[in-house]
C-alpha positions in Angstrom: -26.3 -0.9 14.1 -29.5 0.2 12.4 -31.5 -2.2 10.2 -31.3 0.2 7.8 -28.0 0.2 7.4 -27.5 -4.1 7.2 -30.3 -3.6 4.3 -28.1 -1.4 2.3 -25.0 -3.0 2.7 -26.7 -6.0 1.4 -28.3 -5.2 -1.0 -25.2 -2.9 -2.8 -23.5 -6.1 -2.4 -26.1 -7.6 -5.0 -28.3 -9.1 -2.0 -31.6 -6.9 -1.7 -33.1 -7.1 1.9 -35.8 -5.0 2.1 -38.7 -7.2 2.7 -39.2 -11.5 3.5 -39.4 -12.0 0.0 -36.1 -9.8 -1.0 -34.0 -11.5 1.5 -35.7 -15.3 1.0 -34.4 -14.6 -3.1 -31.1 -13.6 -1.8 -30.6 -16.5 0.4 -31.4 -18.9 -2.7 -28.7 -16.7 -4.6 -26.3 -17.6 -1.5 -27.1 -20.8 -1.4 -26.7 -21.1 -5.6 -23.7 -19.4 -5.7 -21.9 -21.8 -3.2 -22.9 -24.4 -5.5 -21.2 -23.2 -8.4 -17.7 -24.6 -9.4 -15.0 -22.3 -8.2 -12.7 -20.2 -10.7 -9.8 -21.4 -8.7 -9.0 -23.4 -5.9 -6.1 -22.3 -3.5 -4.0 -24.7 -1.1 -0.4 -25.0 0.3 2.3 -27.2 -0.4 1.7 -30.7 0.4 -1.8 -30.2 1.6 -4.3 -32.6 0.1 -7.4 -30.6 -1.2 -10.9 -30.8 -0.9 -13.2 -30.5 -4.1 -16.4 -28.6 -3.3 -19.4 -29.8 -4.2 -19.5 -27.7 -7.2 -17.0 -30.0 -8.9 -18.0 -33.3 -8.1 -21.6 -34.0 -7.2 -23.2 -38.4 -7.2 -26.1 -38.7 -6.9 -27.5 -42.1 -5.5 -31.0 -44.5 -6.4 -32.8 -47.3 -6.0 -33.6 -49.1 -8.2 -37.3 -47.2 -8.9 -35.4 -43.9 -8.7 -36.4 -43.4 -4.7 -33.2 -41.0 -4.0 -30.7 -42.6 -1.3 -30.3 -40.2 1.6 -26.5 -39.8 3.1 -23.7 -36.9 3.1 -21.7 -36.5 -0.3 -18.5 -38.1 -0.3 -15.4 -35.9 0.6 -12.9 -35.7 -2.6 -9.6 -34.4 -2.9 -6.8 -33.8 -4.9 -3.6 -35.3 -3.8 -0.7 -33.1 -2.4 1.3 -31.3 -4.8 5.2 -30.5 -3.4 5.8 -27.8 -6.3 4.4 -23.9 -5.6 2.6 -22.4 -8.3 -0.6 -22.2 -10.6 -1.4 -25.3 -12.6 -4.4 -25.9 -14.7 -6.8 -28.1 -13.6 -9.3 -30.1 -15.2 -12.7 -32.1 -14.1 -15.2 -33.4 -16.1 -16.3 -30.4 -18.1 -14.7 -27.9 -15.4 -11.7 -25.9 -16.1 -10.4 -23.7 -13.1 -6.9 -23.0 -11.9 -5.3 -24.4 -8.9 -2.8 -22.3 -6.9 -0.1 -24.3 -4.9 1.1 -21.8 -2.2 4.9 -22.2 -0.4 4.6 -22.9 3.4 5.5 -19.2 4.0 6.6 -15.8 2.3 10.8 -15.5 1.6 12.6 -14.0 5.0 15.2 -11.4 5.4 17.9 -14.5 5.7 16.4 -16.4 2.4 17.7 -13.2 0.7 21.1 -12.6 2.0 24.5 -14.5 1.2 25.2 -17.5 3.9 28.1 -15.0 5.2 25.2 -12.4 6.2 22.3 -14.7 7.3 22.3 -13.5 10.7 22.5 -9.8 10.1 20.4 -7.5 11.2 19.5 -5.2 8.5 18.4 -1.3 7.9 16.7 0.9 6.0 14.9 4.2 5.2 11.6 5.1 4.6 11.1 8.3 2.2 8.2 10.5 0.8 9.5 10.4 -3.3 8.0 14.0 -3.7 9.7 15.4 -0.6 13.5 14.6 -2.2 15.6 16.6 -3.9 18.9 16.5 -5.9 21.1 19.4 -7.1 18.2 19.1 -10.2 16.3 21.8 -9.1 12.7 20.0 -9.7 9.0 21.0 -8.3 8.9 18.0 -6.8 10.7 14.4 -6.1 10.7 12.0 -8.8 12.3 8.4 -9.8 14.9 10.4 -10.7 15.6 11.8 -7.0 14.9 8.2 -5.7 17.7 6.7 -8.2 20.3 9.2 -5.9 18.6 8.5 -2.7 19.4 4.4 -2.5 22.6 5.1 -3.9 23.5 7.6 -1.2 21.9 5.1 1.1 23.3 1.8 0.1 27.0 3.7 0.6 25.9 4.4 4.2 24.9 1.0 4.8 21.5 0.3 4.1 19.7 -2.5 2.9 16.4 -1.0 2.0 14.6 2.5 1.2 11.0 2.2 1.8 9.0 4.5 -0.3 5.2 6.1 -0.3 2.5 4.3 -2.9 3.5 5.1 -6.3 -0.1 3.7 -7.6 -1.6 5.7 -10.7 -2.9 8.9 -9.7 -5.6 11.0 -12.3 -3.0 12.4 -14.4 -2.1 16.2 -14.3 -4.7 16.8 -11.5 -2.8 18.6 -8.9 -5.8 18.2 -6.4 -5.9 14.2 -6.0 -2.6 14.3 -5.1 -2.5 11.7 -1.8 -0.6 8.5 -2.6 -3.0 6.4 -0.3 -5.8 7.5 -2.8 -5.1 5.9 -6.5 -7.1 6.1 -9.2 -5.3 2.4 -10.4 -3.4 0.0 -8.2 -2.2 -1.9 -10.8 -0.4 0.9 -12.7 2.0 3.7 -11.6 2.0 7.8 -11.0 3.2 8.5 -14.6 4.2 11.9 -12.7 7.6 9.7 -11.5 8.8 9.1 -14.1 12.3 10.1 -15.4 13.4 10.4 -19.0 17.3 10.5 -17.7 16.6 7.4 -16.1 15.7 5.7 -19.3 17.9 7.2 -21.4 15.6 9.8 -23.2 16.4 13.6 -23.4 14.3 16.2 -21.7 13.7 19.9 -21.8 14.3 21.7 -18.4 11.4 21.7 -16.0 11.5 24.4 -13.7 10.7 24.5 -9.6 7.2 25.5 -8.9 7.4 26.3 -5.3 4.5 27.9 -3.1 5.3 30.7 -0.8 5.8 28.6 2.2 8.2 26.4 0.6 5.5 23.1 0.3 4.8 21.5 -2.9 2.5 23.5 -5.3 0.6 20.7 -6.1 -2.5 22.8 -8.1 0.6 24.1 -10.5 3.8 21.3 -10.7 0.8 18.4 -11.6 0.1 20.4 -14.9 3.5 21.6 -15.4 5.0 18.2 -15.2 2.3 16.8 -17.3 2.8 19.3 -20.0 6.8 18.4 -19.5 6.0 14.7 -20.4 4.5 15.5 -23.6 7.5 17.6 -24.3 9.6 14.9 -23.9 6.5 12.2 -26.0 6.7 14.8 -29.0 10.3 14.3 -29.5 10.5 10.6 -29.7 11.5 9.6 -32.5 9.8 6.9 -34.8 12.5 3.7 -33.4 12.1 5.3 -29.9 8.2 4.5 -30.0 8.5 1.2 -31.9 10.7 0.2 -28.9 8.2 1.7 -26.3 5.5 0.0 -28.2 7.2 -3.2 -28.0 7.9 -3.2 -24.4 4.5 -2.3 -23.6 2.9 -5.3 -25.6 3.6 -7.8 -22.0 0.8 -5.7 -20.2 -1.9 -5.7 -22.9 -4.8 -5.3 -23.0 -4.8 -3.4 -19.3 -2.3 -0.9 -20.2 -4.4 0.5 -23.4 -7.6 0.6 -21.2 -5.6 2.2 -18.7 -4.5 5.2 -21.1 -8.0 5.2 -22.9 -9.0 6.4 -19.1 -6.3 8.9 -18.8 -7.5 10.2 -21.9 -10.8 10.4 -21.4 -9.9 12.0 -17.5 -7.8 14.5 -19.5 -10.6 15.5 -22.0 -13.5 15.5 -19.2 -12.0 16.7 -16.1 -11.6 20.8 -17.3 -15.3 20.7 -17.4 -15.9 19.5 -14.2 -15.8 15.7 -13.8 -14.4 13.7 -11.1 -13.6 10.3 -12.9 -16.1 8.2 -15.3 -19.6 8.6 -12.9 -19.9 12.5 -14.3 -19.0 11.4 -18.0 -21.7 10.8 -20.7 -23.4 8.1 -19.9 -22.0 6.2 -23.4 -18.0 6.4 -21.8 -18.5 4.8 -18.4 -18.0 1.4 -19.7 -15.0 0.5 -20.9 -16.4 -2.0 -23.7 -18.5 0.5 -25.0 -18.7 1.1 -28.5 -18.3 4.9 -27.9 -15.1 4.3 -25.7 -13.5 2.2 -28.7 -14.4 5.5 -30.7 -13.1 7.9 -28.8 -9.8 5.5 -28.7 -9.9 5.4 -32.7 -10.0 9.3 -32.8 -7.0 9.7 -30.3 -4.8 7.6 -31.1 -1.8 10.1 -29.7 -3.6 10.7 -27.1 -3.6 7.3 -25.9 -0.6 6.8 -27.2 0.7 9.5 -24.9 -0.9 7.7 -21.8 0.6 4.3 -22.5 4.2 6.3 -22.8 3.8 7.9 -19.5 3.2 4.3 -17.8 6.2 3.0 -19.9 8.4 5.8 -19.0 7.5 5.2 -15.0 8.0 1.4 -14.6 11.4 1.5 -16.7 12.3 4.2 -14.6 11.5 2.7 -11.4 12.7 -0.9 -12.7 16.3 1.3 -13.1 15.7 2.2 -9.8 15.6 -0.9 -8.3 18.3 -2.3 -10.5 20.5 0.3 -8.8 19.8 -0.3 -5.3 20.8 -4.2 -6.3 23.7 -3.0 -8.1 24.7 -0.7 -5.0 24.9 -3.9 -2.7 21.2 -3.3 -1.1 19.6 -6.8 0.0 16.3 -6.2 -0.3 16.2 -2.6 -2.2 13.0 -0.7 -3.0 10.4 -1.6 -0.4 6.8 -1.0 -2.2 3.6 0.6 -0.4 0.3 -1.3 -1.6 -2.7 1.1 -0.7 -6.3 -0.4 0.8 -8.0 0.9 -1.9 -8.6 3.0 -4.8 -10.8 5.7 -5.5 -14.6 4.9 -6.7 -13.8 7.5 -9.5 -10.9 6.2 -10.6 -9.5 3.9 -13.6 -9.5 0.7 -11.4 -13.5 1.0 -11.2 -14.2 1.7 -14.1 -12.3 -1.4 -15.6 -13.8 -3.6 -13.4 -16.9 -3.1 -12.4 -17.5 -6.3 -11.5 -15.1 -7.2 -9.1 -15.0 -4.2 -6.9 -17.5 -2.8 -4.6 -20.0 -0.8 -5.6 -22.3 1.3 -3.5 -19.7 1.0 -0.7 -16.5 2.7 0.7 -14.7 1.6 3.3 -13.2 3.3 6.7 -12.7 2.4 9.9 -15.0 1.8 12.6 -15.9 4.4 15.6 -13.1 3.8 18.6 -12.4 5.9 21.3 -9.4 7.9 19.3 -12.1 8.2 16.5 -15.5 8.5 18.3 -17.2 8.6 14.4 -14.5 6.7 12.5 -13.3 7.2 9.1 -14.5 7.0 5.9 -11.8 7.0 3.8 -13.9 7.3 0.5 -12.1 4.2 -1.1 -13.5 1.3 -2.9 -11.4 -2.3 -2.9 -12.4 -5.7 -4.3 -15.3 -7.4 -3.4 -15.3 -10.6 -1.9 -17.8 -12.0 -4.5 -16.0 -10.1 -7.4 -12.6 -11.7 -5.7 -14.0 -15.4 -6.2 -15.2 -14.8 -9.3 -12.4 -13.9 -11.3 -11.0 -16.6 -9.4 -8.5 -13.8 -7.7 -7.1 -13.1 -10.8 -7.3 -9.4 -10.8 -6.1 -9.2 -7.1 -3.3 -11.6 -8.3 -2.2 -8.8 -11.1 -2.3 -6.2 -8.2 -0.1 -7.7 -6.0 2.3 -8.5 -8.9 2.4 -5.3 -10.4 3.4 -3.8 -7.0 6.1 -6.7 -6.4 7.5 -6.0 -10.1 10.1 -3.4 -9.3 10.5 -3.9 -5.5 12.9 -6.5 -3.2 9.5 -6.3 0.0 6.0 -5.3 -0.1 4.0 -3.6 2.9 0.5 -4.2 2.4 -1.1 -1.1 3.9 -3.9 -2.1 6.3 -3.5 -5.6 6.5 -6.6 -6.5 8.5 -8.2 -6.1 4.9 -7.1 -9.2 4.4 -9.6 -10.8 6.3 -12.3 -7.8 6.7 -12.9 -4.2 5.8 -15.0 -1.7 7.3 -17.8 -1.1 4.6 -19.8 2.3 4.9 -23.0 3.0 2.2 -22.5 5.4 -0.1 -23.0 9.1 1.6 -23.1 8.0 5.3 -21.2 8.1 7.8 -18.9 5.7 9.2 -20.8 4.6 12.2 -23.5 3.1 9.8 -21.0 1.0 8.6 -20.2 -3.1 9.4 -17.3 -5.4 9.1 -17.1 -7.6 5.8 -15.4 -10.8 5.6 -12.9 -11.4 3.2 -11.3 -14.9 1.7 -8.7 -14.8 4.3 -6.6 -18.0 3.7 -7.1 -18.1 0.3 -5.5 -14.1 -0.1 -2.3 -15.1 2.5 -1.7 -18.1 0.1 -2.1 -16.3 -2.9 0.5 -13.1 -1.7 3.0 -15.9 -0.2 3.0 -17.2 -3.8 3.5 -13.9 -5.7 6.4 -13.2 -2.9 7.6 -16.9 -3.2 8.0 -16.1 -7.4 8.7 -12.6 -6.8 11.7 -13.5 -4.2 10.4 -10.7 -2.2 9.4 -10.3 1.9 6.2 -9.1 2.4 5.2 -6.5 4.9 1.9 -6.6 7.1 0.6 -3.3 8.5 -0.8 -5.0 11.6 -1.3 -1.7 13.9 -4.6 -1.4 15.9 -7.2 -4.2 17.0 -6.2 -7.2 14.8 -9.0 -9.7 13.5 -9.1 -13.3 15.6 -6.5 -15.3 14.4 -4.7 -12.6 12.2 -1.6 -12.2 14.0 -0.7 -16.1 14.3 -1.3 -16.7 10.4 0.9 -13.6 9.3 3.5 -15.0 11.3 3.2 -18.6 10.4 3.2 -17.2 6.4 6.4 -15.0 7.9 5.1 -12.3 7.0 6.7 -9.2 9.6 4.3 -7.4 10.8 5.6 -3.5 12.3 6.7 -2.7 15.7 6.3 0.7 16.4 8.2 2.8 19.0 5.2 4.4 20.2 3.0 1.8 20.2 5.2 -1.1 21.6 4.3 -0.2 25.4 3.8 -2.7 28.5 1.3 -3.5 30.9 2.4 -0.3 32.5 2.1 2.1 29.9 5.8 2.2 30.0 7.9 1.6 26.5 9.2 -2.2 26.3 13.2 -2.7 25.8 14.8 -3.2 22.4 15.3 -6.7 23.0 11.5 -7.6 24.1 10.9 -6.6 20.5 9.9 -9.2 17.7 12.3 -11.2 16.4 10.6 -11.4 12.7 9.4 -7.9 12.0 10.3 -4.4 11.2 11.4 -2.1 14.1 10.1 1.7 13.3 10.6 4.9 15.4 7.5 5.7 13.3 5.6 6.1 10.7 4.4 8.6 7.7 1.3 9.4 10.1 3.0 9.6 13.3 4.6 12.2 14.9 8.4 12.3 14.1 10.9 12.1 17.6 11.7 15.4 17.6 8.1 16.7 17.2 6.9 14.4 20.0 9.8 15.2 22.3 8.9 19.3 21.5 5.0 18.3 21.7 4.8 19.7 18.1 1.9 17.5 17.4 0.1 19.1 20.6 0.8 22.2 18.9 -1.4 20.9 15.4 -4.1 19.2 17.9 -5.2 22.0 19.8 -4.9 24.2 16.8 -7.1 21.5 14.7 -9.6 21.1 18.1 -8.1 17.5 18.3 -7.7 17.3 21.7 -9.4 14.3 23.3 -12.8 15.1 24.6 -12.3 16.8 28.4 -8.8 17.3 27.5 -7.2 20.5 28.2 -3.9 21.8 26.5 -2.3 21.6 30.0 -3.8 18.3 31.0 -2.0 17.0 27.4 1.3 18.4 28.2 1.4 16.8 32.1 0.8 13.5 30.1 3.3 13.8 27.5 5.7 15.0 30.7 5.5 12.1 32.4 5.4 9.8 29.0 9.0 11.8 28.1 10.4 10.3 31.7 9.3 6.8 30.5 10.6 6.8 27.3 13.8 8.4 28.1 14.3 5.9 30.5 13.5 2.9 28.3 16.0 4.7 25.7 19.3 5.3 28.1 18.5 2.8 30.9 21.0 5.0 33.5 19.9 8.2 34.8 21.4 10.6 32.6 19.4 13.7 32.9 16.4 14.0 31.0 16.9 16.7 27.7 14.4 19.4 28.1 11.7 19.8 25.6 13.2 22.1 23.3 16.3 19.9 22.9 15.1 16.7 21.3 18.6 16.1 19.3 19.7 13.6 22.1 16.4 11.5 21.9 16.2 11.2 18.3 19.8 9.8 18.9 19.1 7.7 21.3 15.5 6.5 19.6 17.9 5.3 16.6 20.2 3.7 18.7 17.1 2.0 20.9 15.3 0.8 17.4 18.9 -0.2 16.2 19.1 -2.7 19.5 16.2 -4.3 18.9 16.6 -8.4 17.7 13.6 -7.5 14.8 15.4 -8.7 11.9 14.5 -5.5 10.0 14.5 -1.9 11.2 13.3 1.0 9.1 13.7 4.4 9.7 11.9 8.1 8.9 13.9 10.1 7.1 12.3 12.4 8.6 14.0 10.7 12.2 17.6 10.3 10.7 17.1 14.3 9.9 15.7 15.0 13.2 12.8 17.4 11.4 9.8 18.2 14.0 6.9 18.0 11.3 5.7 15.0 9.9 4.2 14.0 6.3 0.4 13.5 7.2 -2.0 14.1 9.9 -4.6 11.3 9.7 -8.1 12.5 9.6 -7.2 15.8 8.2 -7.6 16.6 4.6 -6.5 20.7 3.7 -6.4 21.5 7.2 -2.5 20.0 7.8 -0.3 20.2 4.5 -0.2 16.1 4.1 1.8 15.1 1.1 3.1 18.6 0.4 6.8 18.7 2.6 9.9 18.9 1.0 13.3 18.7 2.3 15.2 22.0 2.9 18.2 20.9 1.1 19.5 18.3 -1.3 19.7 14.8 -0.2 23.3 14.5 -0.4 23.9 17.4 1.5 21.9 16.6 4.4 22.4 13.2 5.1 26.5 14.5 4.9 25.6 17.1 8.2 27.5 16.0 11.3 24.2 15.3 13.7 22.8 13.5 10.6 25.8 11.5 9.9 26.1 10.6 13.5 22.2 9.7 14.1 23.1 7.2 11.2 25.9 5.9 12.5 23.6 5.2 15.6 21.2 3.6 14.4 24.3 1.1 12.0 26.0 0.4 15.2 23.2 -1.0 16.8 22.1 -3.3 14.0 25.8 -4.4 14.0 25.6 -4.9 17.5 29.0 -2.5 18.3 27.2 -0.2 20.3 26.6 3.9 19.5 
């Protein structure tokens, strides 16, 4: 990696390393700030604790003053056997200490003793590609309410949805869940007045010509729907909205003073709060207090939106419970948010700045990624002693029974790329990796929630060991759980404590791997690999069909051809069902057997990510024959009585 490069990474993380006398002040900073008493300490249950020297400093002297020389004395705190925060106090030092549980809640801490050996299952859905009788432009809370019930009556423990994380309101171009403007609100786009009890005038389906979601036109119908629905409240209705809201003050106001100010700025051209007057991009500005005095509905508005969506997805979770589902709603917490967004612009200080983070060059991404994200900084992270990371995680665990934590390895480093280059002039940042594992075992342990680790690709040293010891389940993968051989493993080599997939929401479904579907987008796209032809692809994926259907059936039973992928996706289900993971979750886009999936990763307009929508009401296709049987496939081999 270039110099270059190293010098700008540094410095936008406050360290300036452009000459000897830059990066001598910088290592002084270092060495100052590791002085400084901590804003909280974290440990684990019945671990004694070591105070740094920030806290407790002696000093020894002679007599005359001639300093004694020695090492500092250790001090700790004794163990503490209760998980939690407590407030700590020494000398003139006030920090918080958090008390972590040994590990995160398991699937058996949250079943009945009569089920603690059950396997369970569970579907994984894009909320905008549902829909209900309700004709709708796109999938709502509202659509999610019907989809665990119809689940939880087949069976299921779980529904594992897409991020739900605030996105710019009524922008129908930032439409990507993985790309927030606010982790620690929701897409006020979900929510459902029904849900909560509210009338509503009709929204009508805004459809494009190929049947996708018309982003550019449901985002502004849907916002102009929700102030439809804010202008009819009536003066108890807002009282009560008013009331519930005051448990997430001051955030939520500063959230919908953001919205407000992205609503008033974005028609003339702004992306987020870098192209607003200079005045508005802090939030403690006296001109943002102005502008919040002289909209008052406006913000008003905002905060209802973001009551409206967690009631409604609170409701949501309330019914999968009250259907019989274990664990319920499983929530999707994104790597990062967007530098643009609401989360940077309320705290500056704790996020990185100058910096977006990616992925580094590999040989399936010869330049990497940038994903044009911004997370918390690890300085920002320990100076706020966690707490805003703490709120994040909380907020997502709030209305949810498990948690995946997208990208895991950002626990313990990120791939940080300076502003406008590319991803190979990026380098690997180190993040407080105990400390955040303790801290989301906590939140789980008070949440009574499992947490999910996205562990696919090259893990960091030592990353797979402490996920499992905090039992956390990382994600087996059909297509990636392979042997020495290049052949697929057998259901019951898989992990014990994790999730059994036959994919993901950037994979390619069964059916569109069996047909070589995604063949059909990569040479289209030009993403064959380097040397590749379209012929040399499809001898690989002929052979790679004999292995997996092999793994699958384990007889010789003749091979489907190509074209016929029904009896794979069967046998997939049944295969994933087999497995001993305690945990298997399933594509609804696998149980339906469709041949396209939701995203192509690295693509942006050129594959429609985010825009697919099922062909049919839920109900009705989950109640087709193949459907129903492909489900029952997948139940029998979770309940062990075959397919």
């Amino acid at each position: 990696m270039a110099d270059g490069s190293l010098i700008r990474i540094a410095t936008a993380l406050g360290y300036p390393a452009g000459t000897g006398t830059e990066i001598a002040a910088s290592l002084d900073r270092i060495a100052q700030e590791r002085r400084e008493p901590p804003a909280m300490l974290v440990t684990g249950v019945g671990l004694p604790t070591p105070l740094p020297p920030g806290l407790i400093e002696l000093a020894l002297a002679r007599e005359d003053g001639t300093p004694v020389p020695g090492d500092q004395p250790v001090w700790e705190l004794p163990p503490i056997g209760e998980p939690g925060y407590y407030r700590l106090t020494i000398g003139e030092h006030r920090l918080t200490l958090a008390v972590a549980p040994d590990a995160c809640p398991t699937v058996a801490d949250l079943l009945p003793e009569s089920r603690r050996n059950d396997r369970l299952w569970g579907a994984a859905v894009q909320v905008p590609a549902l829909r209900s009788a309700r004709p709708q432009a796109f999938g709502t809370f509202a659509q999610l309410a019907e989809a665990v019930e119809l689940f939880a009556g087949l069976g299921a423990d779980a529904l594992a949805i897409n991020p739900v994380h605030a996105l710019f309101p009524g922008n129908g171009h930032g439409f990507s869940p993985y790309s927030p403007s606010s982790r620690l609100y929701l897409n006020a786009a979900m929510g459902d007045p029904g849900l909560v009890g509210l009338p509503a005038p009709p929204l009508g389906e805004a459809a494009a010509a190929d049947g996708l979601i018309a982003w550019e036109s449901a985002m502004p119908e849907r916002q102009a729907h929700l102030r439809a629905v804010f202008d009819g409240l009536d003066a108890q209705t807002r009282a009560r909205i008013v009331a519930d809201n005051a448990a997430y003050e001051p955030g939520l106001t500063r959230q919908a003073v953001y919205d407000a100010l992205d609503c008033r700025y974005r028609p003339q051209g702004a992306h987020g709060w870098p192209d607003w007057p200079e005045e508005l991009r802090s939030p403690d500005s006296d001109a943002v207090a102005r502008f919040a005095a002289d909209h008052p509905e406006e913000v008003a508005f905002h905060a209802f939106t973001q009551w409206l969506a967690r009631e409604s997805l609170g409701e949501v979770q309330q019914r999968a419970r009250r259907a019989g589902m274990a664990i319920g709603l499983v929530g999707d917490l994104a790597v990062g948010v967007d530098p643009a967004g609401a989360d940077a612009w309320a705290m500056r200080d704790d996020l990185l700045d100058g910096l977006t983070i990616g992925a580094p060059p590999d040989p399936l991404g010869p330049l990497g990624q940038n994903w044009m994200l911004t997370s918390f900084s690890p300085q920002g992270l320990k100076r706020s002693g966690y707490a805003p990371w703490i709120r994040m995680v909380r907020a997502a665990l709030a209305t949810s029974g498990a948690l995946r934590i997208d990208h895991a390895f950002g626990l313990a480093r990120l791939w940080v790329v300076p502003e406008g280059e590319d991803s190979c002039a990026g380098a690997y940042l180190e993040y407080p990796f105990t400390d955040l594992v303790r801290l989301v075992a906590l939140e789980a342990h008070r949440a009574g929630a499992l947490i999910i680790a996205e562990d696919l690709g090259t893990a960091p040293h030592g990353f797979l060991s402490a996920i499992e010891s905090a039992a956390m389940l990382g994600m087996r993968v059909l297509w990636f759980e392979r042997a020495a051989d290049q052949g697929f493993i057998g259901a019951a080599d898989y992990a014990v404590e994790a999730v059994a997939m036959t994919g993901t929401h950037d994979t390619a479904t069964v059916a569109g791997w069996w047909t070589g579907r995604d063949l059909d987008w990569a040479e289209a796209l030009g993403r064959l690999p380097d040397g590749t032809t379209r012929t040399d692809a499809e001898d690989r994926r002929a052979w790679d069909r004999g292995l997996l259907w092999a793994t699958l059936t384990g007889d010789h039973t003749p091979r489907p051809a190509p074209e016929n992928p029904g009896p794979v996706v069967a046998a997939a289900l049944a295969h994933i069902g087999r497995t001993p993971s305690r945990l298997a979750i399933v594509p609804l886009e696998d149980l339906l057997a469709e041949v396209e999936q939701p995203n192509l990763p690295g693509t942006v307009t050129e594959h429609p990510n985010w825009r697919r929508r099922l062909a049919a009401p839920l109900a009705e296709l989950l109640a087709q024959p193949d459907t129903a049987a492909r489900i029952r496939a997948l139940a029998n081999g979770r309940a062990g009585t075959g397919e």
